[in-house]
NUNU-31897 format. One record per residue (C-alpha): residue in three letters; y, x, z. Coordinates in steps of 0.05 Angstrom, whole numbers, padded with zeros to 5 digits. Example, Ala and Ser with C-alpha at 12.3 -4.5 7.8 and 13.67 -1.06 7.14 Angstrom:
% NUNU-31897
 code      v      u      w
  ALA -00090  00246  00156
  SER -00021  00273  00143
//
This chain:
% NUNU-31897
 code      v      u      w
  UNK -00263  00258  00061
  UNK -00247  00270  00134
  UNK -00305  00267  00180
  UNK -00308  00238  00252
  UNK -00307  00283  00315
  UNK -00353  00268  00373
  UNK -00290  00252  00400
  UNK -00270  00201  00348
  UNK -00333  00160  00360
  UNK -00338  00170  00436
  UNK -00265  00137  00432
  UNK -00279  00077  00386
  UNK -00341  00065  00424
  UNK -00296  00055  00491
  UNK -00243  00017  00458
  UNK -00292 -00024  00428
  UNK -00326 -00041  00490
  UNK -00260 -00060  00524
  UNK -00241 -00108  00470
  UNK -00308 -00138  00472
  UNK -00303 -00150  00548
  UNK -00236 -00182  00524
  UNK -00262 -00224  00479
  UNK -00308 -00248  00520
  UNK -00242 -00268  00575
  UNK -00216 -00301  00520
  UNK -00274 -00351  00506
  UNK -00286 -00368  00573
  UNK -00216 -00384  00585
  UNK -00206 -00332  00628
  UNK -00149 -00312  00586
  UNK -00099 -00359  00550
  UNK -00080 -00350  00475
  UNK -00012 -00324  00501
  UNK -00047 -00276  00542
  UNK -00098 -00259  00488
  UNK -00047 -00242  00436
  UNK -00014 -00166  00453
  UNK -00091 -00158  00471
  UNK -00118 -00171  00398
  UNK -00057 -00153  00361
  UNK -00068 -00083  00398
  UNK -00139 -00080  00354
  UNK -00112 -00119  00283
  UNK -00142 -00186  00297
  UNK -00088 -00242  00268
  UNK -00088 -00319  00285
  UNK -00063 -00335  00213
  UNK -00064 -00414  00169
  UNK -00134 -00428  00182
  UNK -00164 -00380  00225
  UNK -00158 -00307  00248
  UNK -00160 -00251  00212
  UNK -00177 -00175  00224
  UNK -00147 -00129  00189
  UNK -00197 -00060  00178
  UNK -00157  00009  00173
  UNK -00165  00051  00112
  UNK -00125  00113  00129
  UNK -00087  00139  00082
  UNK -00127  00104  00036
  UNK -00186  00140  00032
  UNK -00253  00106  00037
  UNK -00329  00130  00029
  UNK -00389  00097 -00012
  UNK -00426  00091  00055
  UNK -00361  00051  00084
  UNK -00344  00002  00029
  UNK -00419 -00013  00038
  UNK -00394 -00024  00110
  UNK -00342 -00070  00086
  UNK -00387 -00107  00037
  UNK -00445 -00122  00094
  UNK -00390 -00146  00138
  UNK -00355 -00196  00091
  UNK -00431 -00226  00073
  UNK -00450 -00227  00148
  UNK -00383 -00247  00184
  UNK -00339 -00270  00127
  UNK -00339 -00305  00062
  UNK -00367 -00248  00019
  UNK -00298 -00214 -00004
  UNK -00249 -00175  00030
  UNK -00173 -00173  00010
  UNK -00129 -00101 -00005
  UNK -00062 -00101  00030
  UNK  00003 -00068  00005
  UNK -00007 -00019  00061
  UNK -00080  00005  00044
  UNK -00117 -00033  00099
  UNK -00165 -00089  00081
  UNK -00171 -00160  00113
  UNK -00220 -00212  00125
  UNK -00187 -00276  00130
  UNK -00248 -00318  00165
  UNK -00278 -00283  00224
  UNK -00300 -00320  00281
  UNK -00275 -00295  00354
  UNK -00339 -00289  00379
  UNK -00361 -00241  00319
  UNK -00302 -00191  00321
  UNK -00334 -00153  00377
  UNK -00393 -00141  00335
  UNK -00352 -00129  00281
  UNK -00313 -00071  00308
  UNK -00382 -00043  00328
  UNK -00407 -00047  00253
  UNK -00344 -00012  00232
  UNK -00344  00045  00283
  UNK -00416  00055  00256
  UNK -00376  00077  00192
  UNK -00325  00110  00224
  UNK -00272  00063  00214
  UNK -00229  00015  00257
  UNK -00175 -00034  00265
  UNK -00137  00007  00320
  UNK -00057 -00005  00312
  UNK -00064 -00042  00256
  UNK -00017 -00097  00276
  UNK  00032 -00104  00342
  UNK  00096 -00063  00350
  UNK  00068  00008  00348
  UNK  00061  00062  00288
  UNK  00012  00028  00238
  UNK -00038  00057  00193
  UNK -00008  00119  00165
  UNK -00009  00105  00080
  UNK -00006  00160  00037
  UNK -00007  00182 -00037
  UNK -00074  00144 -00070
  UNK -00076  00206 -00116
  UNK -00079  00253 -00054
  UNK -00120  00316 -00071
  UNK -00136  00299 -00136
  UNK -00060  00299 -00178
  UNK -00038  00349 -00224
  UNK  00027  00350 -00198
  UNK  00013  00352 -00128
  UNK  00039  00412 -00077
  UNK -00012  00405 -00021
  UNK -00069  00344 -00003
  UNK -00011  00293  00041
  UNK -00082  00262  00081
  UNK -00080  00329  00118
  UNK -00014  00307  00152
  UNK -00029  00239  00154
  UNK -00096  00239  00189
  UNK -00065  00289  00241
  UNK -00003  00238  00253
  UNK -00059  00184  00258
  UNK -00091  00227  00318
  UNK -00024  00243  00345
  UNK  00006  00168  00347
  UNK -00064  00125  00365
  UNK -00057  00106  00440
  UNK  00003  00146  00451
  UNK  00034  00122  00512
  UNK  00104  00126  00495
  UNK  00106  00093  00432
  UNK  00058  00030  00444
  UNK  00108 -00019  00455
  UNK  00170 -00006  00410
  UNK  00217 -00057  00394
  UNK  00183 -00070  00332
  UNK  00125 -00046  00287
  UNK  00135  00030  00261
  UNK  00115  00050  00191
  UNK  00100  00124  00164
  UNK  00088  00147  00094
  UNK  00064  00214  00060
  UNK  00065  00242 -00005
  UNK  00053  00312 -00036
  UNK  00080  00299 -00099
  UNK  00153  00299 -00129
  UNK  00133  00231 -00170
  UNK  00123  00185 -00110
  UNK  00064  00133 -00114
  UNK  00066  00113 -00036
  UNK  00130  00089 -00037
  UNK  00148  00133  00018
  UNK  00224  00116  00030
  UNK  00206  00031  00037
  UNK  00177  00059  00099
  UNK  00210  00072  00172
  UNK  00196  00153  00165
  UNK  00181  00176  00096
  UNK  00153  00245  00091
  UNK  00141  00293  00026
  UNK  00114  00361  00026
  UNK  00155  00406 -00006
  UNK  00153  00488 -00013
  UNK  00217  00534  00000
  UNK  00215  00606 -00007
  UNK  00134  00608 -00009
  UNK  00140  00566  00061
  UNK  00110  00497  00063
  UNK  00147  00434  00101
  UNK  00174  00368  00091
  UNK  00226  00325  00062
  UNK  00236  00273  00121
  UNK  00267  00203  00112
  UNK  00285  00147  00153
  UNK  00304  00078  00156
  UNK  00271  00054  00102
  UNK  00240 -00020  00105
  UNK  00232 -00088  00057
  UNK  00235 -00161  00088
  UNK  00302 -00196  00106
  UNK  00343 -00137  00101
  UNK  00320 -00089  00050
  UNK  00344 -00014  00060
  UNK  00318  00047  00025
  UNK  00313  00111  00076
  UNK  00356  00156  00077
  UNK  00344  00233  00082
  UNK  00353  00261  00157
  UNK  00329  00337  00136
  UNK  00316  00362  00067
  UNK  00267  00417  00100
  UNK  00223  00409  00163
  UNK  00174  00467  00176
  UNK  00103  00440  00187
  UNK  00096  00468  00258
  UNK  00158  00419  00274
  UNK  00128  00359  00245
  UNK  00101  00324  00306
  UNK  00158  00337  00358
  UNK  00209  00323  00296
  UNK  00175  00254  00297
  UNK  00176  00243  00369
  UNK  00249  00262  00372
  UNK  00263  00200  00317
  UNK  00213  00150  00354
  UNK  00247  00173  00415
  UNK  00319  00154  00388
  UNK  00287  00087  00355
  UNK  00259  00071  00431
  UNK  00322  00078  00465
  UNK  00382  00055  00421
  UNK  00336  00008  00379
  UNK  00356 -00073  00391
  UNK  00310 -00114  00433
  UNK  00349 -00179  00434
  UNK  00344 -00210  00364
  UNK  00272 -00185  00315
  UNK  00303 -00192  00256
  UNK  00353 -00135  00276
  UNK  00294 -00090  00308
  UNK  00280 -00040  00257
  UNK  00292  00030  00256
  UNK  00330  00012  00191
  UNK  00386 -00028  00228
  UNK  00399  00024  00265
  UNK  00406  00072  00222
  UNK  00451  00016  00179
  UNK  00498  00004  00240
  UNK  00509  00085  00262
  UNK  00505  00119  00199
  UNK  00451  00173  00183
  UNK  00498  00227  00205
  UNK  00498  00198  00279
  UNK  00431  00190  00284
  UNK  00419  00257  00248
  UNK  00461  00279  00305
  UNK  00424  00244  00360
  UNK  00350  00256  00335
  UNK  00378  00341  00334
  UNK  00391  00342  00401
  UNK  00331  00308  00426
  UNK  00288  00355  00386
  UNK  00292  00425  00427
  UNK  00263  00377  00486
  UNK  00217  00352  00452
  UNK  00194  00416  00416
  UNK  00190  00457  00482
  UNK  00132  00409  00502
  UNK  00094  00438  00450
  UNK  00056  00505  00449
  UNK  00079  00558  00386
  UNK  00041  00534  00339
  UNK -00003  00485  00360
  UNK  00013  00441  00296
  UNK -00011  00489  00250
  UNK -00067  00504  00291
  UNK -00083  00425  00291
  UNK -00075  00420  00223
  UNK -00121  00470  00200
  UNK -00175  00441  00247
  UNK -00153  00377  00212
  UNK -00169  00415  00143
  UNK -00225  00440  00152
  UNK -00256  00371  00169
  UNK -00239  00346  00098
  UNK -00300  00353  00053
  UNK -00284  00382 -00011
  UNK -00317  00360 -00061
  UNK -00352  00415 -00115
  UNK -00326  00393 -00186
  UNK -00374  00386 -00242
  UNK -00367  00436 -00297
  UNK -00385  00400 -00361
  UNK -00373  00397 -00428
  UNK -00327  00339 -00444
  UNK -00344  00322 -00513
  UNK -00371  00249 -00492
  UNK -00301  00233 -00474
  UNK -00266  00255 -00536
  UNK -00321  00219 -00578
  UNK -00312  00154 -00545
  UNK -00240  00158 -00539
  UNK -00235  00172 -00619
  UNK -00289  00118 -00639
  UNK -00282  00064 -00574
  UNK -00209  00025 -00593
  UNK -00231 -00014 -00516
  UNK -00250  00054 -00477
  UNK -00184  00085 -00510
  UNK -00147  00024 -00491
  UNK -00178  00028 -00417
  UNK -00166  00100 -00421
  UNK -00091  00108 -00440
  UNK -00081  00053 -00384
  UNK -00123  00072 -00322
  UNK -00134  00133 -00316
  UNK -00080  00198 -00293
  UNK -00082  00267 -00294
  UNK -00124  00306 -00241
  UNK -00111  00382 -00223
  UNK -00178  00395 -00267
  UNK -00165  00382 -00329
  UNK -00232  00378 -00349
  UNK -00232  00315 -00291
  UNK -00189  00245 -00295
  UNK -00169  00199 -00228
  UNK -00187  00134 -00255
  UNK -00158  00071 -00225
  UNK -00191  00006 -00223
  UNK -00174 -00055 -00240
  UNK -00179 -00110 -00180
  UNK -00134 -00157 -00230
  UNK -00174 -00185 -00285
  UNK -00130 -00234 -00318
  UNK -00129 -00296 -00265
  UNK -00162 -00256 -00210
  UNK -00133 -00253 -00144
  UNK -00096 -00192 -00128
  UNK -00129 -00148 -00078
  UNK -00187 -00185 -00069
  UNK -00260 -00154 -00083
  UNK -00327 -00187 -00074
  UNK -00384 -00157 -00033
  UNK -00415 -00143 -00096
  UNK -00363 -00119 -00129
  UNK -00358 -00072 -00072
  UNK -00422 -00044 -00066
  UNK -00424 -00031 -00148
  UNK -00359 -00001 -00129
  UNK -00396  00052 -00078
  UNK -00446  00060 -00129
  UNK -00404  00091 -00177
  UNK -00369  00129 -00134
  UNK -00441  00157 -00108
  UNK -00452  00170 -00184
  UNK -00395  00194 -00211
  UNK -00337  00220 -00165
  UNK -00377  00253 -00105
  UNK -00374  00183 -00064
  UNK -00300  00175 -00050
  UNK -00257  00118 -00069
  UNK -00176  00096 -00056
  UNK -00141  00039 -00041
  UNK -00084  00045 -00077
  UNK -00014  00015 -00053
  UNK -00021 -00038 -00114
  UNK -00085 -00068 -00091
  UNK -00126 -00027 -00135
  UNK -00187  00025 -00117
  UNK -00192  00103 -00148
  UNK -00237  00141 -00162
  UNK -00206  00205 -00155
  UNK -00247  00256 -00185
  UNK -00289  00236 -00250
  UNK -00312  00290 -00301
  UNK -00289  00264 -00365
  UNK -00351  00274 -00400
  UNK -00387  00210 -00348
  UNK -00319  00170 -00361
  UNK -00357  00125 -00425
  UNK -00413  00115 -00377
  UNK -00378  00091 -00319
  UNK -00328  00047 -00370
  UNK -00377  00005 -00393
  UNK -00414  00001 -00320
  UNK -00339 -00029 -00300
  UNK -00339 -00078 -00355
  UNK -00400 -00109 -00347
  UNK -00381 -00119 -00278
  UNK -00316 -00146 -00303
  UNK -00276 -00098 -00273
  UNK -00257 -00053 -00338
  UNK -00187 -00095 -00343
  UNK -00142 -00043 -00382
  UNK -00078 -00061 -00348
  UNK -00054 -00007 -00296
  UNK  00020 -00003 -00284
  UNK  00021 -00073 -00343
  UNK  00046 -00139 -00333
  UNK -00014 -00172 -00309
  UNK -00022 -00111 -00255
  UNK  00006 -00156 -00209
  UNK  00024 -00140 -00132
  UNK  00016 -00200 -00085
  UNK  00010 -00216 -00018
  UNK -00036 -00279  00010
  UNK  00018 -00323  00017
  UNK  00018 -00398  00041
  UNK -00059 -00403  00019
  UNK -00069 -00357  00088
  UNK -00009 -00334  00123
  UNK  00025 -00376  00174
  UNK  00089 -00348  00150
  UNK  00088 -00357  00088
  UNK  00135 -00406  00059
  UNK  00114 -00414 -00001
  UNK  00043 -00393 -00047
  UNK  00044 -00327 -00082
  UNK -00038 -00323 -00111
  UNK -00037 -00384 -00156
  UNK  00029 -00356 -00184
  UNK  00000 -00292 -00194
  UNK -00062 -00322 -00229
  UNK -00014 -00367 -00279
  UNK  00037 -00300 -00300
  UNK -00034 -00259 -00301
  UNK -00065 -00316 -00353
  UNK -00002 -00326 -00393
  UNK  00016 -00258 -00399
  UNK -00060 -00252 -00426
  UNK -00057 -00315 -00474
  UNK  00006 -00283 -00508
  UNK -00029 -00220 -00528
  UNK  00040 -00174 -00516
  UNK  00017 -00139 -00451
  UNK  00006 -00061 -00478
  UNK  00058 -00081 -00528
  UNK  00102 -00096 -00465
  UNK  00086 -00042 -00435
  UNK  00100 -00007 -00356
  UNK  00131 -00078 -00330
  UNK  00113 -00079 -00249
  UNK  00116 -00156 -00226
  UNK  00112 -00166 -00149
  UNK  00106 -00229 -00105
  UNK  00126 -00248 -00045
  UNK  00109 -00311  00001
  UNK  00160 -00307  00053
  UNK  00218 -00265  00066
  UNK  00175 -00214  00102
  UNK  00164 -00181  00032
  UNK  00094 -00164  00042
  UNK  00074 -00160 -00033
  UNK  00139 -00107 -00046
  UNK  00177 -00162 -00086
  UNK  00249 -00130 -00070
  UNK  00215 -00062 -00112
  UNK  00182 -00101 -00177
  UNK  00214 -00083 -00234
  UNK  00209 -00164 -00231
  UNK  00211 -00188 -00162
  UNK  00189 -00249 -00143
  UNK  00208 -00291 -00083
  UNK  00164 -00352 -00053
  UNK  00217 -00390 -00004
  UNK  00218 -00462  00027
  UNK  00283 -00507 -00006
  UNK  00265 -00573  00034
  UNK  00206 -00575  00035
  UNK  00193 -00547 -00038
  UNK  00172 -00481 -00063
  UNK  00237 -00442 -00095
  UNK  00224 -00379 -00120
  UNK  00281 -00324 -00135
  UNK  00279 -00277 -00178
  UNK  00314 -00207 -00168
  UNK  00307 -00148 -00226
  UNK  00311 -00073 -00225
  UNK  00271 -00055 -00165
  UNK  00231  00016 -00171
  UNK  00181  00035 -00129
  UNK  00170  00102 -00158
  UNK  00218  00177 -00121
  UNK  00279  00135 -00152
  UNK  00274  00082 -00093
  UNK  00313  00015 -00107
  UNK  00319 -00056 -00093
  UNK  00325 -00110 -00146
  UNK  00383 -00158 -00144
  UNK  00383 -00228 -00151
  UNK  00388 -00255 -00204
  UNK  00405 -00329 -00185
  UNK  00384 -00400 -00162
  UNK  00315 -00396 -00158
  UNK  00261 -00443 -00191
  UNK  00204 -00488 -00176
  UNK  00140 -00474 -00177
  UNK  00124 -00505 -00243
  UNK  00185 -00468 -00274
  UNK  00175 -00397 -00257
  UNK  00124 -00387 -00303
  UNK  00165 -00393 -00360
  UNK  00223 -00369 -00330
  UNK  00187 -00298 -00326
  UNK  00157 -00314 -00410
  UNK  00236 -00317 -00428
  UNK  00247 -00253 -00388
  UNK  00194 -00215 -00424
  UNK  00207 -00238 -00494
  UNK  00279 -00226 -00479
  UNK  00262 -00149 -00460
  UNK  00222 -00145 -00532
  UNK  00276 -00174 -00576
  UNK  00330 -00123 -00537
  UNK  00298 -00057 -00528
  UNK  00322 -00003 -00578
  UNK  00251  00016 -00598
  UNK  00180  00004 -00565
  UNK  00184  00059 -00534
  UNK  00241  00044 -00485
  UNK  00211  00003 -00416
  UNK  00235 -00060 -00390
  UNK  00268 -00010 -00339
  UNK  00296  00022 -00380
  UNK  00331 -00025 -00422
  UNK  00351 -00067 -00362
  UNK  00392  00001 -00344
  UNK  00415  00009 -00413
  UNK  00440 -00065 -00415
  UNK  00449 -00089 -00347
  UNK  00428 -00157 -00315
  UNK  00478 -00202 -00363
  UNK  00429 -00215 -00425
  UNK  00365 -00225 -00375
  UNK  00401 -00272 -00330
  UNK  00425 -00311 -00395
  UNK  00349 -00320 -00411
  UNK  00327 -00345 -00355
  UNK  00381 -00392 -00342
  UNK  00401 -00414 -00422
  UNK  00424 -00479 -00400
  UNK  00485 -00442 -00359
  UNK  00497 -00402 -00412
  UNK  00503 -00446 -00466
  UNK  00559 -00492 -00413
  UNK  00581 -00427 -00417
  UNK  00607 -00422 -00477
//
């Protein structure tokens, strides 16, 4: 966990103060809702459906017991008593008065956290690997990097008011669980020659025009990492489009000149940019950065318990083969929880759940949780001897759903039952595949099948990289949904392609039952995924089970 600097709290305290005063402008009329907005947006706070909503930073994903307490007190006091987990690692509160932000901003800066450039056309929260520090197949801890690009790109006067918002991603593994090149710059620490850098890639980005990024250097020295950044922000700023929104991303430019022009561009920018800098001064930042991550002291235990359960427990194995991954220790798992009990809402967790949440995190993985890209929480260091203990705290809480990575793991955004541009509802669709999936009993027969919804065309839920993507639009006043296949998520970046007309809302239920009993009868054996097969095959047989009707006219 990375702790504050006097700085860091002497700075929230300030900007805190100035949005109160702001607030406070805004109430008395002082300052319209036009003039409010760059204001708020500036510190996360949304005018959404039905009221506003704040949206709380969780850098890179990491969060402490004594902060999801933070979380949990604020959603009882201010909220509704749950909190929802974005896509992007942050969590919102979808009810907060205006009067009550001020105070709470001051309850979250009492836990070290924020909602600083959360929103508004500036570089977001930086997300990062959920497994960071903890995976076995991990090169170096990606939060490092992250929390120094958070410190280098909050307030930065050059890039608070880019043409549109700016995204940044960081892994340290080869097998990518942040979904790094969806982002505008993708990072991914990689070693060459006992030298440690990064694999950089831009012009990634979902919504109306879904582009994967491409790779603008295969090897970046660390000490280059912040004035390499600068020189692509730098480029975005001043050959970016202004005049239409939709065209505004870093992606569109990098679709209209090519990645060797703007390869070209972002090279020559960089000596400037890297003279500014004293020899270096990254490294030197990032070992400060380092050294402010608590590590924590693994337990050294025997791990009988686990073996015992797992041989005489069919649930705990179940739970076990499911939801938890392999940690650097092997004596240690990373266990991923379950916010998706079959019907649940994806992403959202109750104050209580929360607070049992920082319990066993207190108890069993040295108070540290993740958010998790998915909308789950980690725990990412567990002994394996306290897993049966902390199993069976989970279910009685009803959070010991075995269903990581399955069917009913479902990604979703809050669609029309929040947003105000949504188009269409993407929870109660969620809830119906979750419950149907769970009344046909096939879901660890089924196996890895990713299923992400979208609302809108904005593609906050990561529909266009679901193995089954899901699309809520507006046909005339009607909720369509389309349906695109093959999207991955995973280092093999793609987007899904449509598959056809789309369906109502009362159709797409079954429409997704034909797909998966169409993947069972043609796989060549149980072991081969839905992915798989759907590569193996291509999109002809799924297409003619959802839409039988066309081809039996077909024929």
């Amino acid at each position: 966990m990375y702790e504050y600097t006097e700085f860091d709290h002497a700075f929230l305290t300030q900007r805190n103060t100035q949005f109160r005063a702001q607030v406070a402008r805004r109430l008395d009329g002082s300052l319209s809702e036009e003039e409010f907005r760059p204001l708020r947006l500036m510190n996360g706070l949304y005018l959404q459906l039905h009221a506003y909503m704040l949206r709380v930073a969780v850098p890179y994903g990491t969060l402490s017991s004594k902060q999801i307490r933070k979380l949990a007190e604020i959603s009882e006091r201010w909220d509704k008593g749950y909190g929802h987990f974005t896509t992007r690692q942050n969590m919102q509160f979808n009810w907060p008065a205006l009067r009550d932000v001020p105070d709470i901003m001051d309850a979250l800066a009492s836990a070290g956290m924020h909602a600083v450039q959360t929103s508004g056309n500036t570089i977001r929260n930086v997300t990062a690997d959920p497994f960071a520090g903890a995976a076995a197949d991990e090169v170096a801890d990606p939060r490092h990097l992250a929390e120094l690009i958070r410190q280098w790109s909050t307030d930065h006067p050059e890039f608070q008011f880019l043409g549109r918002k700016f995204k940044i991603a960081v892994t340290g593994s080869p097998h990518d669980r942040a979904v790094i090149r969806t982002n505008d710059i993708g990072l991914r620490v990689v070693e060459r020659d006992g030298a440690r850098g990064v694999q950089v890639f831009v012009g990634g980005g979902l919504g109306r025009t879904p582009l994967v990024a491409q790779e603008i250097r295969d090897f970046l020295p660390l000490d280059d990492l912040l004035p390499y950044l600068e020189s692509i922000l730098t480029v975005y700023n001043r050959l970016g489009r202004r005049d239409n929104k939709w065209k505004a991303r870093i992606k569109i430019l990098v679709q209209e000149h090519g990645i060797a022009r703007i390869r070209e561009l972002v090279e020559e920018e960089f000596p400037q940019r890297r003279a500014t800098y004293a020899p270096d001064i990254v490294a030197r930042q990032l070992e400060l950065v380092a050294a402010r991550f608590a590590q924590p002291v693994l337990k050294s235990a025997p791990t009988d318990p686990f073996t015992q359960a797992y041989d005489s427990d069919p649930v705990f194995r179940s739970w076990s083969d499911t939801n938890l991954a392999a940690h650097r220790d092997p004596d240690h798992a990373i266990v991923t929880i379950s916010l998706k009990a079959h019907g649940a809402t994806p992403g959202d967790v109750s104050a209580d759940q929360m607070r049992l949440l920082a319990d066993l995190a207190e108890r069993y993985a040295h108070s540290e949780l993740r958010v998790s890209p998915e909308q789950n929480v980690i725990l990412p260091h567990v002994h394996k001897s306290d897993l049966p203990a902390l199993h069976a705290a989970l279910k009685l809480a009803g959070l010991g759903t075995a269903n990581i990575g399955l069917a009913s793991d479902i990604v979703a955004c809050p669609g029309m039952d929040y947003c105000s541009l949504a188009t269409a509802r993407s929870i109660p669709v969620a809830q119906q595949i979750a419950e149907r999936v769970d009344a046909l009993k096939l879901e660890h027969d089924i196996g890895a099948l990713k299923i992400r919804i979208s609302g809108c065309i904005n593609a906050c839920g990561h529909h266009h990289v679901g193995h089954i993507g899901i699309l809520g639009l507006d046909r005339a006043g009607v909720e369509n949904y389309q349906i695109t296949l093959g999207g991955d998520g995973s280092e093999n970046t793609t987007i899904g392609a449509r598959t056809g007309r789309g369906f109502a809302h009362d159709e797409i239920v079954p429409a997704i039952e034909r797909l998966v009993h169409a993947y069972l009868d043609l796989r060549s054996d149980a072991e081969e995924t839905f992915l798989q097969t759907l590569h193996r095959l291509g999109a002809d047989p799924f297409k003619a089970a959802l839409y039988p009707q066309t081809a039996i006219a077909a024929e």
